[in-house]
mmCIF file of the N, C-alpha and C atoms, coordinates in Angstrom:
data_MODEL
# 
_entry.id   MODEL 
# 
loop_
_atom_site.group_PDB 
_atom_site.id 
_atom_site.type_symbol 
_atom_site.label_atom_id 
_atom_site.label_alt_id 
_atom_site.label_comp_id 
_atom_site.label_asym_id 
_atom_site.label_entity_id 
_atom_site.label_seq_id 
_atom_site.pdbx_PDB_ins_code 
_atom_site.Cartn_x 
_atom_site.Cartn_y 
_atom_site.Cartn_z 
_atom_site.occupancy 
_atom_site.B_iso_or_equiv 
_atom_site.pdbx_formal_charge 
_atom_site.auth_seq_id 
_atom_site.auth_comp_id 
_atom_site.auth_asym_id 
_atom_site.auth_atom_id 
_atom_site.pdbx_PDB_model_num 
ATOM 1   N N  . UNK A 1 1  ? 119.260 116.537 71.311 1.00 0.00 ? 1  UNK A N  1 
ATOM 2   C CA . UNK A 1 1  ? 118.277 117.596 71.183 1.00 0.00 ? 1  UNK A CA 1 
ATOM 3   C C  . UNK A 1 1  ? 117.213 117.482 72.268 1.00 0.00 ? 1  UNK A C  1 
ATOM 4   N N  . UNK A 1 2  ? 116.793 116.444 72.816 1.00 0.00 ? 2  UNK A N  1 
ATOM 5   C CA . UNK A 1 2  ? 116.010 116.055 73.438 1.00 0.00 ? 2  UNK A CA 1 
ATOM 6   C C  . UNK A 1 2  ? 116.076 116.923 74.692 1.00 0.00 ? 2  UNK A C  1 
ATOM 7   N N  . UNK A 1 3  ? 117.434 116.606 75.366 1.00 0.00 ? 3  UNK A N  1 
ATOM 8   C CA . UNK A 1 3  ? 118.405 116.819 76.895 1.00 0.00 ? 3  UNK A CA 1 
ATOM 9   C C  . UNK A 1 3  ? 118.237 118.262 76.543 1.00 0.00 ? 3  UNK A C  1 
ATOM 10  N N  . UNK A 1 4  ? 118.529 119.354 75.729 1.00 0.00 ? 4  UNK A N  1 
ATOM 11  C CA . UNK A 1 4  ? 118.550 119.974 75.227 1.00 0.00 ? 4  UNK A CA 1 
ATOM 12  C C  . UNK A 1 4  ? 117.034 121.483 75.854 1.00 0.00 ? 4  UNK A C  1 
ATOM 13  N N  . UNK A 1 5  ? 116.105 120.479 75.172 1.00 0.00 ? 5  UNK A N  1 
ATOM 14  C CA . UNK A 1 5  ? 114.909 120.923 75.304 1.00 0.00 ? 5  UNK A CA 1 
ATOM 15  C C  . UNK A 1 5  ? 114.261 120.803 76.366 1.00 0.00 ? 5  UNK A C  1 
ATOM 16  N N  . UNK A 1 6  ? 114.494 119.303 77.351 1.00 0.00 ? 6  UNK A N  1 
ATOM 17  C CA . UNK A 1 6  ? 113.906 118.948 78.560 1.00 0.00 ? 6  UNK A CA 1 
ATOM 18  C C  . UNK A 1 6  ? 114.637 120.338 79.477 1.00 0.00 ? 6  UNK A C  1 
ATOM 19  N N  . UNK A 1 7  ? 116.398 120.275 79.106 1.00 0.00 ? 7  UNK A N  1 
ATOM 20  C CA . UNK A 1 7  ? 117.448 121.471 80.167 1.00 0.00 ? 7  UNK A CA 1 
ATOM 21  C C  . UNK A 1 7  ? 116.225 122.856 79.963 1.00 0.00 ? 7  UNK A C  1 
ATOM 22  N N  . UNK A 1 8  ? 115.939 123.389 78.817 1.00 0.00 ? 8  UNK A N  1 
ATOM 23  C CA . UNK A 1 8  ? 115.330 124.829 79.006 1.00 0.00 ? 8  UNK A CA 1 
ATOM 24  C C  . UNK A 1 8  ? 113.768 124.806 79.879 1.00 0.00 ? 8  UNK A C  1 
ATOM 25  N N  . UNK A 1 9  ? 113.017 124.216 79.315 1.00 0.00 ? 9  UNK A N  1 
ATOM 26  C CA . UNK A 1 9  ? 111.795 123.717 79.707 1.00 0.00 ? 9  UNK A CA 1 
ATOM 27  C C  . UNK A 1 9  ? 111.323 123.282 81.259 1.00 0.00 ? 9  UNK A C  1 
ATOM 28  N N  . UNK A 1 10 ? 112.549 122.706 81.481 1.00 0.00 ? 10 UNK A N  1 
ATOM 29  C CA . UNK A 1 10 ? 112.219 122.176 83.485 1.00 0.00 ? 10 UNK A CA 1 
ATOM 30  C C  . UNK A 1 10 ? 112.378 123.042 84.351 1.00 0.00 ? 10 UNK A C  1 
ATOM 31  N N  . UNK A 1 11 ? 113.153 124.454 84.190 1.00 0.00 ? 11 UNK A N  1 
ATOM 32  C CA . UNK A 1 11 ? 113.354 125.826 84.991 1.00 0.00 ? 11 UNK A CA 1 
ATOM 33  C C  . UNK A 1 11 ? 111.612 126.435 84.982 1.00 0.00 ? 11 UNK A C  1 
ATOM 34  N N  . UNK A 1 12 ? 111.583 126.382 84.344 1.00 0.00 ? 12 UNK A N  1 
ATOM 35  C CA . UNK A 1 12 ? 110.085 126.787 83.831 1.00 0.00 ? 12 UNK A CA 1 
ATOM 36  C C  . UNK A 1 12 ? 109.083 126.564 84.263 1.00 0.00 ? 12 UNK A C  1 
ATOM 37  N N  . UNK A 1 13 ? 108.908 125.232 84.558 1.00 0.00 ? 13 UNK A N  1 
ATOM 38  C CA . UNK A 1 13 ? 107.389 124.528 85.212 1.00 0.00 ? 13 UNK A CA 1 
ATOM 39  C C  . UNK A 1 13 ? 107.593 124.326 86.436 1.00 0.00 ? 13 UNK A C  1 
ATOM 40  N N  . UNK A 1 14 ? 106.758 124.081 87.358 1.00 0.00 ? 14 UNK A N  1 
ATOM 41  C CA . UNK A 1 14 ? 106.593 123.925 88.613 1.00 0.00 ? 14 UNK A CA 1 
ATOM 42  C C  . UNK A 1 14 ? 106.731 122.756 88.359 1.00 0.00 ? 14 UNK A C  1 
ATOM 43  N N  . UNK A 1 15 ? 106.255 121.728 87.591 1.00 0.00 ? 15 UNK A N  1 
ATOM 44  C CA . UNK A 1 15 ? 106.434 120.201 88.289 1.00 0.00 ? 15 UNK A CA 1 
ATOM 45  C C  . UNK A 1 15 ? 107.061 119.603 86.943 1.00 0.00 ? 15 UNK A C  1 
ATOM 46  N N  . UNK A 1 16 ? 108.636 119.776 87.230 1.00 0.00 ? 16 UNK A N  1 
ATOM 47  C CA . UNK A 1 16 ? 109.807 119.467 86.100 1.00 0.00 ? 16 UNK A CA 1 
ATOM 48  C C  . UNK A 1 16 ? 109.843 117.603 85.826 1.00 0.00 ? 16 UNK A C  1 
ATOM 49  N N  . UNK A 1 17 ? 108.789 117.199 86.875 1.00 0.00 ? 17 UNK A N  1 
ATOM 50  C CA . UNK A 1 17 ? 108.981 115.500 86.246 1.00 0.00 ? 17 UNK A CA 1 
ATOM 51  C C  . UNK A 1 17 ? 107.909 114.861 85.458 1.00 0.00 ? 17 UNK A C  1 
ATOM 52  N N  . UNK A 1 18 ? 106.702 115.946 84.988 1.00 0.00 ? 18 UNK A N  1 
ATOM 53  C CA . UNK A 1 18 ? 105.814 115.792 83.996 1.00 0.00 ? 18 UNK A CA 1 
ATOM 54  C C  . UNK A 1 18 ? 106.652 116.256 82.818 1.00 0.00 ? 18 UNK A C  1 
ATOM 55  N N  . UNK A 1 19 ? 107.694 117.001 82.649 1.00 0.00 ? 19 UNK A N  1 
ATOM 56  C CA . UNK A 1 19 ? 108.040 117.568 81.245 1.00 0.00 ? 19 UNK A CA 1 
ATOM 57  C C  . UNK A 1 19 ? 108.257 115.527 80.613 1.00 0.00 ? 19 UNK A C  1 
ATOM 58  N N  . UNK A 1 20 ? 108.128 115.760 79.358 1.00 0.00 ? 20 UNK A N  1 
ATOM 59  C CA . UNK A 1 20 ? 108.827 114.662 78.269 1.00 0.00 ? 20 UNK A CA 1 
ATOM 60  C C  . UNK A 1 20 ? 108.604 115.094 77.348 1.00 0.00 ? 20 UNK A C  1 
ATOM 61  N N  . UNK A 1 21 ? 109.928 114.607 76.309 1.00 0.00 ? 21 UNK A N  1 
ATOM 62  C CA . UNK A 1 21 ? 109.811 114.942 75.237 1.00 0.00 ? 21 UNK A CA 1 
ATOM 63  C C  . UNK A 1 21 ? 109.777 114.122 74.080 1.00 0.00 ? 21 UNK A C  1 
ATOM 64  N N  . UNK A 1 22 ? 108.900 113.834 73.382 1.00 0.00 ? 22 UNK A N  1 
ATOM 65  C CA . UNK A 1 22 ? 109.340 112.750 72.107 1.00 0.00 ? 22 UNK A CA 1 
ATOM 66  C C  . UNK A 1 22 ? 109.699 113.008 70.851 1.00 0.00 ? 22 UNK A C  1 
ATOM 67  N N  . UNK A 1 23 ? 110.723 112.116 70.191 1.00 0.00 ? 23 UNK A N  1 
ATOM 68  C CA . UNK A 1 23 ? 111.202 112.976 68.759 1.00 0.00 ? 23 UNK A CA 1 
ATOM 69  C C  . UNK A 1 23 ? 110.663 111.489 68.126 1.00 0.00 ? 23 UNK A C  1 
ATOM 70  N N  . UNK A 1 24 ? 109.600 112.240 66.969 1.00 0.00 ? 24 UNK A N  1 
ATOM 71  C CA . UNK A 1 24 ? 109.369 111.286 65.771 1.00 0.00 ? 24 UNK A CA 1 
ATOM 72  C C  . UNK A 1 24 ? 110.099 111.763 63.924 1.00 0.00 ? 24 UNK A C  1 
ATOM 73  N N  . UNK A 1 25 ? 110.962 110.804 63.881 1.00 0.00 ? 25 UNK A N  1 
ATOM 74  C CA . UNK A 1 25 ? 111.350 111.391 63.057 1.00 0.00 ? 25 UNK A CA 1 
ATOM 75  C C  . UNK A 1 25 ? 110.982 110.688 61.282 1.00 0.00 ? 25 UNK A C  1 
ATOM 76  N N  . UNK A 1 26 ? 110.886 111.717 60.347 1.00 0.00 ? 26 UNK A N  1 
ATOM 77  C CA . UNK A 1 26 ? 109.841 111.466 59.284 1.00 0.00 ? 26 UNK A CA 1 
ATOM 78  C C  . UNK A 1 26 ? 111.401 111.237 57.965 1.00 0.00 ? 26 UNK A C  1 
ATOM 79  N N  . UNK A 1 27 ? 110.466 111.452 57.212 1.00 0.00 ? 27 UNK A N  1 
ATOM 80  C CA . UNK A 1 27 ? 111.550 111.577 55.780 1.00 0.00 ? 27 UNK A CA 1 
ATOM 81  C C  . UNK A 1 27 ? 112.291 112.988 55.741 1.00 0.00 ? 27 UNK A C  1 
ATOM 82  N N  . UNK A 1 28 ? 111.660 114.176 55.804 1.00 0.00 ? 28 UNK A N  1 
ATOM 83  C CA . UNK A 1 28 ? 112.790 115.346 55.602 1.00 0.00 ? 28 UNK A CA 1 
ATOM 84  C C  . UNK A 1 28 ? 112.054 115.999 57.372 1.00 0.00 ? 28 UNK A C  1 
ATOM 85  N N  . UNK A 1 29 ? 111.792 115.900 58.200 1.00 0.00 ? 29 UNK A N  1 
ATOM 86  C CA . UNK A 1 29 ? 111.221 116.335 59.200 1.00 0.00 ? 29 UNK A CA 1 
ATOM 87  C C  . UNK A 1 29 ? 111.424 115.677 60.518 1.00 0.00 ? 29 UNK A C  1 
ATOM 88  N N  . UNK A 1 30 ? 111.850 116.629 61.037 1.00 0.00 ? 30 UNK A N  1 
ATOM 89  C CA . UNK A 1 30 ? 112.454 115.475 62.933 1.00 0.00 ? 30 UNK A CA 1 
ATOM 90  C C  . UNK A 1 30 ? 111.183 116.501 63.818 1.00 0.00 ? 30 UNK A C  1 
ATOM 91  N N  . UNK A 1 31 ? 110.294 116.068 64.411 1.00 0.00 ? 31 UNK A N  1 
ATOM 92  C CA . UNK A 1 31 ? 109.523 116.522 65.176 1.00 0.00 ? 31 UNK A CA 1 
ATOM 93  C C  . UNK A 1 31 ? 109.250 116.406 66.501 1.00 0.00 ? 31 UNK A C  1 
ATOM 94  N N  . UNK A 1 32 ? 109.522 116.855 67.395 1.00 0.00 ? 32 UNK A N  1 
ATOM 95  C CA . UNK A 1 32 ? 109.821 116.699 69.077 1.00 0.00 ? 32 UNK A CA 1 
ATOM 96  C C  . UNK A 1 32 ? 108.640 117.463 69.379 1.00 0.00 ? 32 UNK A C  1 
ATOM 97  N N  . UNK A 1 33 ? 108.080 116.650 70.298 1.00 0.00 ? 33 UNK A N  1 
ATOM 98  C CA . UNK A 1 33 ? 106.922 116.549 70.717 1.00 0.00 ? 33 UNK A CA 1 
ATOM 99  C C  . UNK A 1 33 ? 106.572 116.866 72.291 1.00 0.00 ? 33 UNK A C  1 
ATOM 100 N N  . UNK A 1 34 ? 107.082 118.073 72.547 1.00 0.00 ? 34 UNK A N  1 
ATOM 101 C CA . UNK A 1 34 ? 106.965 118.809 73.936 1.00 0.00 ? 34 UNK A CA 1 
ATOM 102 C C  . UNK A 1 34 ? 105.869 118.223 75.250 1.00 0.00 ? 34 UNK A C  1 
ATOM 103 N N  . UNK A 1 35 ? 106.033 117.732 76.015 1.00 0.00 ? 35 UNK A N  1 
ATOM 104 C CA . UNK A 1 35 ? 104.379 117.602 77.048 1.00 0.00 ? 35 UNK A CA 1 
ATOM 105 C C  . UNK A 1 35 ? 104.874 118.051 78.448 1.00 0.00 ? 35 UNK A C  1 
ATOM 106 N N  . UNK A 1 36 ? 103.820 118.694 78.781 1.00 0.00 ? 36 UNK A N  1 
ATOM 107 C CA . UNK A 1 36 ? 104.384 119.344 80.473 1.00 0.00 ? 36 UNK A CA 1 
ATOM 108 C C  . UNK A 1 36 ? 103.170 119.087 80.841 1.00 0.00 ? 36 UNK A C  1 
ATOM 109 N N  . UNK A 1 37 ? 102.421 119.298 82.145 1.00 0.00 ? 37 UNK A N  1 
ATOM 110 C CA . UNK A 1 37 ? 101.071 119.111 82.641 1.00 0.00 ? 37 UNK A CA 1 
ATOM 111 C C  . UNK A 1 37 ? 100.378 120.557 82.509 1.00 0.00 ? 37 UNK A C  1 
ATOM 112 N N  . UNK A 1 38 ? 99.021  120.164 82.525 1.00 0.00 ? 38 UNK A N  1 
ATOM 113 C CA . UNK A 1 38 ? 98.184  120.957 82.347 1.00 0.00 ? 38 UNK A CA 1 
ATOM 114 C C  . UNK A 1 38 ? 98.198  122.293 82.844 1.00 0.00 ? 38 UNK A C  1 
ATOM 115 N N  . UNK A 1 39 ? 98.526  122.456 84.444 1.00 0.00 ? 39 UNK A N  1 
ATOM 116 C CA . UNK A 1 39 ? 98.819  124.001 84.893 1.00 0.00 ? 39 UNK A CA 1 
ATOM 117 C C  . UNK A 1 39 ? 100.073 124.530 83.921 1.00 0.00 ? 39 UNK A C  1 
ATOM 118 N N  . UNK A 1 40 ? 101.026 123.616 83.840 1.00 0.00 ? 40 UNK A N  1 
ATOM 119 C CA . UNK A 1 40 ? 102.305 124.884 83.357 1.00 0.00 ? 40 UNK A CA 1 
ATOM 120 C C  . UNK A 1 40 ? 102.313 124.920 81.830 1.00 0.00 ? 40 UNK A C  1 
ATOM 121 N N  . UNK A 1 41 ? 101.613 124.356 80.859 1.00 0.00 ? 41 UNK A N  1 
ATOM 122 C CA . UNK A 1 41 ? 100.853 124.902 79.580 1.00 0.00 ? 41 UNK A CA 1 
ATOM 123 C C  . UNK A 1 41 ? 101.483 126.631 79.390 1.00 0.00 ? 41 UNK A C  1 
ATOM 124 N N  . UNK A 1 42 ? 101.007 127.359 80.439 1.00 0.00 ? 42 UNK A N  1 
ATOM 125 C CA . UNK A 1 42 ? 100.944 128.831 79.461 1.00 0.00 ? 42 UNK A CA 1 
ATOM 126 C C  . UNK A 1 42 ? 102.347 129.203 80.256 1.00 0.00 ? 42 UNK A C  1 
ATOM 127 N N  . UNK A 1 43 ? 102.663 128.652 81.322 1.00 0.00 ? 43 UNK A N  1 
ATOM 128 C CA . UNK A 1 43 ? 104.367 128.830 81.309 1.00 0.00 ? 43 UNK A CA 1 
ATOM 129 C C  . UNK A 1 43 ? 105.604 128.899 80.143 1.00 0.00 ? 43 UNK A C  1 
ATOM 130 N N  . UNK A 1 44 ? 104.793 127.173 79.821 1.00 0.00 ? 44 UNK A N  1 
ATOM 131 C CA . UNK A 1 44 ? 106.181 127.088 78.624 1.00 0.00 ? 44 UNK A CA 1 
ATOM 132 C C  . UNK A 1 44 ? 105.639 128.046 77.177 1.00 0.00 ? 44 UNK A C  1 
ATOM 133 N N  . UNK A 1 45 ? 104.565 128.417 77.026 1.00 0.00 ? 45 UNK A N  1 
ATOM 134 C CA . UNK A 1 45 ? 103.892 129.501 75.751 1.00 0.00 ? 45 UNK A CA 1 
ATOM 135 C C  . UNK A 1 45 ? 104.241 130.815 76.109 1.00 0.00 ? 45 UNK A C  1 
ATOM 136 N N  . UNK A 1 46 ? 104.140 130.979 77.076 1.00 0.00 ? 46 UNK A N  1 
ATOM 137 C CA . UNK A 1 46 ? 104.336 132.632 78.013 1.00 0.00 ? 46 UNK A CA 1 
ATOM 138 C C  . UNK A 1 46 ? 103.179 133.512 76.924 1.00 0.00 ? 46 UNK A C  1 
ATOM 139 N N  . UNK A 1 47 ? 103.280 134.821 77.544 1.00 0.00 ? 47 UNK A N  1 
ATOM 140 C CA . UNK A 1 47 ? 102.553 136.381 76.828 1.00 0.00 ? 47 UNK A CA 1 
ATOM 141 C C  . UNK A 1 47 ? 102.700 135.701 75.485 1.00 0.00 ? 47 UNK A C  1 
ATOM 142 N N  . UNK A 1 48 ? 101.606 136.125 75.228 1.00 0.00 ? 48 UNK A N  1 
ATOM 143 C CA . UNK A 1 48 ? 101.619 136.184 73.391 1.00 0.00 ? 48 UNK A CA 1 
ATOM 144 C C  . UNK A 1 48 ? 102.786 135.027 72.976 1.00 0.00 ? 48 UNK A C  1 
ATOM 145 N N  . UNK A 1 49 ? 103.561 133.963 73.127 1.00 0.00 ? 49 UNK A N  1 
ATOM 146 C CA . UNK A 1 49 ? 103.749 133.227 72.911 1.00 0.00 ? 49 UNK A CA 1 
ATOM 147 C C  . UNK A 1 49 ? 105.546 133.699 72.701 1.00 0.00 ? 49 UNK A C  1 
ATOM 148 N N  . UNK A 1 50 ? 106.110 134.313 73.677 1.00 0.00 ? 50 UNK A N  1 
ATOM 149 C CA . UNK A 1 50 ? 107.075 134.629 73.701 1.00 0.00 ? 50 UNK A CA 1 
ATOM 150 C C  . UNK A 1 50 ? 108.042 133.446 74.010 1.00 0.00 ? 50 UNK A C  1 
ATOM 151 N N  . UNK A 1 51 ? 107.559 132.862 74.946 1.00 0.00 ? 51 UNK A N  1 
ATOM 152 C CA . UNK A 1 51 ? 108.716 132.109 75.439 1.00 0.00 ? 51 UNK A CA 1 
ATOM 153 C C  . UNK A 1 51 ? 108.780 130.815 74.731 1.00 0.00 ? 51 UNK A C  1 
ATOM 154 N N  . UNK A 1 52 ? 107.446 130.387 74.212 1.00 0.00 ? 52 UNK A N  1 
ATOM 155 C CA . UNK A 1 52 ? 107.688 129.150 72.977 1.00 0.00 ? 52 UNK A CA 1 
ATOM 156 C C  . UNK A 1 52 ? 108.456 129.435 71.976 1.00 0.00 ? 52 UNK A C  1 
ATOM 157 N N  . UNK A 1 53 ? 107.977 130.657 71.540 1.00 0.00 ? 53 UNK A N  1 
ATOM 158 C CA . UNK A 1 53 ? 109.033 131.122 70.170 1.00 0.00 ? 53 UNK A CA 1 
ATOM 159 C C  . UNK A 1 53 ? 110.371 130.860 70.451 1.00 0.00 ? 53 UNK A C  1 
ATOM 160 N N  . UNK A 1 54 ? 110.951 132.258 71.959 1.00 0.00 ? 54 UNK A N  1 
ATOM 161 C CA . UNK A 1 54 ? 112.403 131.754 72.596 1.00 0.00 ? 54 UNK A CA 1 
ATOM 162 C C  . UNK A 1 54 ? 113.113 130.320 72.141 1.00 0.00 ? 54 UNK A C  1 
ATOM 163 N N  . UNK A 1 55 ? 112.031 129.497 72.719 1.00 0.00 ? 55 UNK A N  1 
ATOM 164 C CA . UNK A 1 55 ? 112.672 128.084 72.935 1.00 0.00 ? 55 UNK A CA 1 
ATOM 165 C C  . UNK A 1 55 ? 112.651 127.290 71.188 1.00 0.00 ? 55 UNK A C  1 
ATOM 166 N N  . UNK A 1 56 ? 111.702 127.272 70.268 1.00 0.00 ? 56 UNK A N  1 
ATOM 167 C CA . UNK A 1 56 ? 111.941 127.404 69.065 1.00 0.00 ? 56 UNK A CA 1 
ATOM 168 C C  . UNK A 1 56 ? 113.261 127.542 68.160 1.00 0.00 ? 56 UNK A C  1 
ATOM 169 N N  . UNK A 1 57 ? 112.988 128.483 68.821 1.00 0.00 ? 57 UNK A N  1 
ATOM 170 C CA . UNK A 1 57 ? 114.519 129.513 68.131 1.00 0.00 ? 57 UNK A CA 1 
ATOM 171 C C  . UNK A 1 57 ? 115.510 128.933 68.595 1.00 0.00 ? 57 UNK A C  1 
ATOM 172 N N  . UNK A 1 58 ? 115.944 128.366 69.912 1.00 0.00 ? 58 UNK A N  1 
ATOM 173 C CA . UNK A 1 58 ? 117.453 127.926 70.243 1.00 0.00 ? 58 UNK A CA 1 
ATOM 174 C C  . UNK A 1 58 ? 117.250 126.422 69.637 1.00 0.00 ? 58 UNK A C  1 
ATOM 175 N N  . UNK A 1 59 ? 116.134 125.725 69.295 1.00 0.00 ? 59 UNK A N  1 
ATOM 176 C CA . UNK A 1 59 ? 116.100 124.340 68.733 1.00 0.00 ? 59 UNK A CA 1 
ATOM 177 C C  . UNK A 1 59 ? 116.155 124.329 67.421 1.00 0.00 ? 59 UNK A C  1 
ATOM 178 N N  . UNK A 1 60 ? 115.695 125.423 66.755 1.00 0.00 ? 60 UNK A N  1 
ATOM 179 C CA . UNK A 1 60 ? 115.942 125.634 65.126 1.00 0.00 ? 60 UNK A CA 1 
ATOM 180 C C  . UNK A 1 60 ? 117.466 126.032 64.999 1.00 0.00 ? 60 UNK A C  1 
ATOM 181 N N  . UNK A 1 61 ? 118.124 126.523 65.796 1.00 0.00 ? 61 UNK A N  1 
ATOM 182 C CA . UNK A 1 61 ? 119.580 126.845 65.895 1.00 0.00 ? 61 UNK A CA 1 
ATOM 183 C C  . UNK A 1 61 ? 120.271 125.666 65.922 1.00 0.00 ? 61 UNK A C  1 
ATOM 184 N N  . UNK A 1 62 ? 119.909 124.922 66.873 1.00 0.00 ? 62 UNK A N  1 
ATOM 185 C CA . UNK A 1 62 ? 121.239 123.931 67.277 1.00 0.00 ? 62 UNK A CA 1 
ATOM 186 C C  . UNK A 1 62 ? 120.596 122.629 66.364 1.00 0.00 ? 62 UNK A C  1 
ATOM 187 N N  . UNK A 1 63 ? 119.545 122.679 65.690 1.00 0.00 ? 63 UNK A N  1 
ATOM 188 C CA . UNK A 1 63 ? 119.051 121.815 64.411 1.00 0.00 ? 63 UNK A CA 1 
ATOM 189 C C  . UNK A 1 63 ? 119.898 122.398 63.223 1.00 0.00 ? 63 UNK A C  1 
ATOM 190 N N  . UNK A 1 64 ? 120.685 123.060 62.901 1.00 0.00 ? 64 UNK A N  1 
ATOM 191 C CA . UNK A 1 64 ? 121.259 123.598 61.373 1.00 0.00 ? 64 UNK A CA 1 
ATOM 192 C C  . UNK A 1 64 ? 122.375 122.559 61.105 1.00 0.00 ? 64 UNK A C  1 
ATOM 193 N N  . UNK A 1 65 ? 123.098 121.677 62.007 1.00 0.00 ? 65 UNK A N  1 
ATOM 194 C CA . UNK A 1 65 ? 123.504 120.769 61.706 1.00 0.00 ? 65 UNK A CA 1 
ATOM 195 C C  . UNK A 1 65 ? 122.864 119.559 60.761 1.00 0.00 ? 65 UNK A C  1 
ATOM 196 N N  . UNK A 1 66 ? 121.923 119.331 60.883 1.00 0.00 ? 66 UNK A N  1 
ATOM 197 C CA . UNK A 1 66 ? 120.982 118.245 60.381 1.00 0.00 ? 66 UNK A CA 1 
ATOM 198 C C  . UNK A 1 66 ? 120.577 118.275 59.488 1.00 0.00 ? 66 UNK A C  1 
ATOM 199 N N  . UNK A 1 67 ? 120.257 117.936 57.726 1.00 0.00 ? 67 UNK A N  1 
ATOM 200 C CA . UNK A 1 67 ? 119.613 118.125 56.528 1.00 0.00 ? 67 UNK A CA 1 
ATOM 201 C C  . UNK A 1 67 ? 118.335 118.371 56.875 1.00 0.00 ? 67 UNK A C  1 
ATOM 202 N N  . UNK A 1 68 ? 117.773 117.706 57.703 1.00 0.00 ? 68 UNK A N  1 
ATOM 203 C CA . UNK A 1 68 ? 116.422 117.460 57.732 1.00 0.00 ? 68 UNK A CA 1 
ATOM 204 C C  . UNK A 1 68 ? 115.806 118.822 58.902 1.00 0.00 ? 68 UNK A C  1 
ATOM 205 N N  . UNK A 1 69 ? 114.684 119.269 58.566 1.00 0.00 ? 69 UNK A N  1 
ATOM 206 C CA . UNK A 1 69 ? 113.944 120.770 58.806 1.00 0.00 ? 69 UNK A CA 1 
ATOM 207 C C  . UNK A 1 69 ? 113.368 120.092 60.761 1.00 0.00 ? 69 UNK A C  1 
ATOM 208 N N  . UNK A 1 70 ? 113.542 120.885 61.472 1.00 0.00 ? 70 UNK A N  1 
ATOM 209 C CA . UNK A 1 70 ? 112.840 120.596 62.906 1.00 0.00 ? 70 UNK A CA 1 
ATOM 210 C C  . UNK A 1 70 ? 111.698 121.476 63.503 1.00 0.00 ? 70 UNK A C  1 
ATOM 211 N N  . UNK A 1 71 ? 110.759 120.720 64.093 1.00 0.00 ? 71 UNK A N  1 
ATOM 212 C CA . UNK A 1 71 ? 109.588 121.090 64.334 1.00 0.00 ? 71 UNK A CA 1 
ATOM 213 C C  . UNK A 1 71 ? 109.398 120.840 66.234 1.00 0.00 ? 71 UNK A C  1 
ATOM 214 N N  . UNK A 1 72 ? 108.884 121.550 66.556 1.00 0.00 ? 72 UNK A N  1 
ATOM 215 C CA . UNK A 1 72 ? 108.583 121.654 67.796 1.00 0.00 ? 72 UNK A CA 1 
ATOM 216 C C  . UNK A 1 72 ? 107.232 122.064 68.013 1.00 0.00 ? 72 UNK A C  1 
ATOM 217 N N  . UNK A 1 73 ? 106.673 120.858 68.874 1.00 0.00 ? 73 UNK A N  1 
ATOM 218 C CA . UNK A 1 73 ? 104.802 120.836 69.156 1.00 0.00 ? 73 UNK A CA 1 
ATOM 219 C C  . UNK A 1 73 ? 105.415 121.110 70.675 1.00 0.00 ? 73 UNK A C  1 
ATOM 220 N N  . UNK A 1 74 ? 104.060 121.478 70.975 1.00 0.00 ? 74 UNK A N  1 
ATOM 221 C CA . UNK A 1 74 ? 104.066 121.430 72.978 1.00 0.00 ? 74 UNK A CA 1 
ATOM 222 C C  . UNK A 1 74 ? 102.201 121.207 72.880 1.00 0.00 ? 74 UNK A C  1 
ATOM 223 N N  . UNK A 1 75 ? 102.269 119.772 73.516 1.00 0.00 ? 75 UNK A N  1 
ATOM 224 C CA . UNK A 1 75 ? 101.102 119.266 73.782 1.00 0.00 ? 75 UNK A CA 1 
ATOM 225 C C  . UNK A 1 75 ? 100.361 119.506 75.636 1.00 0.00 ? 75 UNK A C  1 
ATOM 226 N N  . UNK A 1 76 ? 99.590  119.961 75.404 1.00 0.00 ? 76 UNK A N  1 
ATOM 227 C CA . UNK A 1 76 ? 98.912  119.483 76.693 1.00 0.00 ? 76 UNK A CA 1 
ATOM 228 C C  . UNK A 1 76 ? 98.300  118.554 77.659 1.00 0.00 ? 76 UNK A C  1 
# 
């Protein structure tokens, strides 16, 4: 999931070797923890938060395998 999220996310930013991603995972909750640098912030959010949702959505997809519910932060 990780490879996954770093693959959509690095087209995106100008400086693709700040992206990382961390997955902490809980009792019913796997949470991946988005970070890109400070300029490309409203890249990976886009308009009104289009392109976070986008990317959301293909990680809540390819999460339906898993019992456990997935969450996606994007930190600054």
């Amino acid at each position: 999931m990780i490879g996954l999220i770093e693959t959509i996310v690095k087209p995106l930013v100008d400086d693709p070797a700040a992206v990382s991603v961390e997955e902490e995972v809980q009792s019913k909750v796997i949470v991946y923890r988005l970070t890109v640098s400070r300029d490309d912030v409203g890249k990976v959010i886009g308009k009104q938060g289009r392109i976070a949702r986008a990317v959301r959505s293909v990680v809540y997809a390819a999460g339906t395998r898993s019992s456990k519910r997935i969450q996606l932060e994007i930190n600054d």
